[in-house]
N, C-alpha and C positions, 0 to 999 in steps of 0.2 A: 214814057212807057210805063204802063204797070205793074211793081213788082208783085211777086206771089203774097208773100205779108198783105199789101193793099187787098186781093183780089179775096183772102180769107175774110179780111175785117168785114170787108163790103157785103158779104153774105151775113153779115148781122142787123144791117141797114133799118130793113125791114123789121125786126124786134126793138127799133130805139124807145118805143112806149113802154113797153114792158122793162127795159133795161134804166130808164128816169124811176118808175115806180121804184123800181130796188132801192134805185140811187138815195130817193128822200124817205127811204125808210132807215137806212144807213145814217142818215143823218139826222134822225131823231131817236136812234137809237146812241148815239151818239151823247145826245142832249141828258139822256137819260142815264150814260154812264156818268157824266161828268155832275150830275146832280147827286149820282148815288154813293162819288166817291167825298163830296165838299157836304156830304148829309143837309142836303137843299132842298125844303121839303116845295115851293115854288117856283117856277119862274115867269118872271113878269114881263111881257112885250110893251111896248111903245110907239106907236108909228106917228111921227111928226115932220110936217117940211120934208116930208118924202124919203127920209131917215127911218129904220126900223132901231132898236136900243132893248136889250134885253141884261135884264138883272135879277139874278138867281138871287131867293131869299131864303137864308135857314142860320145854320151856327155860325157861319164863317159873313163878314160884312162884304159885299162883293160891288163895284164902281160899272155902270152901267156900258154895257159894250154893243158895237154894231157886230161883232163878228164871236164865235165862241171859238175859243183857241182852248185845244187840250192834245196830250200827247200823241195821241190817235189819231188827230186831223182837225182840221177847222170847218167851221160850217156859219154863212153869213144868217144874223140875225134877220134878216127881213125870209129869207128862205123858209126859216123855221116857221115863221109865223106863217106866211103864203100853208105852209102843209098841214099845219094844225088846224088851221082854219077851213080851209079844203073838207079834211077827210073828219071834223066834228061838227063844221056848220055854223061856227062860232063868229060872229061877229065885231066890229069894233075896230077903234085903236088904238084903245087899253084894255089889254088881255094877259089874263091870268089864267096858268094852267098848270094844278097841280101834278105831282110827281105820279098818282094815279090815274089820272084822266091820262096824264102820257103814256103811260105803260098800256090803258086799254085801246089808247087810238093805236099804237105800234099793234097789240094785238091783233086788232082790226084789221089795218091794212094788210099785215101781214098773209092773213088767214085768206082775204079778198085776192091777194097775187095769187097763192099759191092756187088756188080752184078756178084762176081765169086758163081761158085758152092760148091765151097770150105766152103763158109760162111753158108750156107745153110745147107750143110751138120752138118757143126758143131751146129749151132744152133736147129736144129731137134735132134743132139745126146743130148745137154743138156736140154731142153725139155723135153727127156725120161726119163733122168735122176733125173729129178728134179720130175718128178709126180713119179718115180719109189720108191723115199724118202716120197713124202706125202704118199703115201698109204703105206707103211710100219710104219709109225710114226699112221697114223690112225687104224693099226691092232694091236697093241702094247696096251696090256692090259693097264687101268687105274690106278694110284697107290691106294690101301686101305684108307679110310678116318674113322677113328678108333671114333668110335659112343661114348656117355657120357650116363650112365644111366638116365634117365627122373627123376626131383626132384616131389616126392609126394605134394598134396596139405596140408596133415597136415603136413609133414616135414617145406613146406614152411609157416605156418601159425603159426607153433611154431618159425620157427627163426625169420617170423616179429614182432612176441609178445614181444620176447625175446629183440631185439633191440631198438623196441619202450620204456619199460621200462626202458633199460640200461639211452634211451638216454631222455628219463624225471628226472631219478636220475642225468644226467649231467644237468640238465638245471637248478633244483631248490633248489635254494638257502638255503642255513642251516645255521637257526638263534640261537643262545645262548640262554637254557631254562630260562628265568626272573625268574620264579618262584625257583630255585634252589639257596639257600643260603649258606653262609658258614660253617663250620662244626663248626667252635669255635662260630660263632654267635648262632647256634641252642643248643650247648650244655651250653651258660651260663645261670644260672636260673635267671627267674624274682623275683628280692624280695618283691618289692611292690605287686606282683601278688599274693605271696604265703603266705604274711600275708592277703591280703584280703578274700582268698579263708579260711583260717583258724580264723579270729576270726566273718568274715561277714561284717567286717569295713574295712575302706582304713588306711592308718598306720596317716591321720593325724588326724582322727577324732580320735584316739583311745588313742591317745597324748592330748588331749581336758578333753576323758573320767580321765584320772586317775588324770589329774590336777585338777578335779572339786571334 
């Protein structure tokens, strides 16, 4: 079965000429960064035994490769040459093609897509396509946003009550009753106390009395 994804792409089918043309201009632009970063003022193709070999010549000494590896992306040395050749007319399979001639063939082609109808085309299909997703993403129910019961105001007025209190029993301090004695202090009798309360005298007058 076909997915949606499949049935989007497949409406660009019909543009794949136009969308290769990008591709190897992408890829000599490419060529052209990685020359202008190693200050390479050529680069030299080689097509041998069905092998393409390209080796950049400038400041830096550089060991002959089928493929240009740079941080941007790779790009096979026979390709490069197939589109240099193509789009300058250039023959051969020893070619040499300054870091000028590359920037005006890029020119070139560049200038060539953008004024084909090809490009046009393609650009009006992705256009459709693109507003063909907004309005699909805008018919597209919104998700549920799951509501919280409303807190009452005496609910809320009891648990400020409640917190305030808690947080006054934290704040204030708890002092040791003074007036609280010890148990062996309060249980010893006073003697002096319990002879005065029983004869009306204090114990020394009463020592006076019986001496006299």
């Amino acid at each position: 079965m076909t997915t949606t994804a499949m049935k989007r792409a497949g409406q660009l089918v019909a543009h794949l000429e136009t969308l290769h043309q990008i591709s190897d201009v992408r890829q000599l632009l490419l060529l052209q960064l990685a020359m202008r970063e190693r200050q390479d003022q050529v680069a030299l193709f080689r097509r041998q035994e069905g092998s393409v070999t390209l080796s950049m010549i400038g400041v830096q000494p550089a060991a002959p490769t089928e493929e240009l590896s740079h941080r941007a992306g790779n790009a096979p040395a026979a390709a490069l040459l197939n589109q240099l050749q193509q789009i300058s007319g250039i023959r051969g399979d020893d070619v040499a093609f300054s870091g000028g001639q590359i920037a005006e063939i890029i020119t070139a082609q560049t200038q060539k897509i953008e004024a084909s109808e090809g490009l046009a085309k393609l650009d009006a299909a992705l256009l459709a396509l693109a507003g063909k997703l907004e309005s699909q993403s805008e018919a597209a129910p919104a998700p549920a946003v799951q509501e919280t019961a409303p807190v009452s105001d005496d609910a809320a007025s009891d648990s400020s009550a409640v917190n305030a209190e808690a947080a006054r029993e934290l704040e204030e301090p708890v002092y040791p009753d003074e007036s609280a004695t010890d148990d062996s202090e309060a249980a010893e009798p006073d003697e002096d106390r319990s002879a005065e309360l029983s004869t009306g005298l204090t114990p020394g007058r009463s020592s006076r009395r019986r001496s006299a």
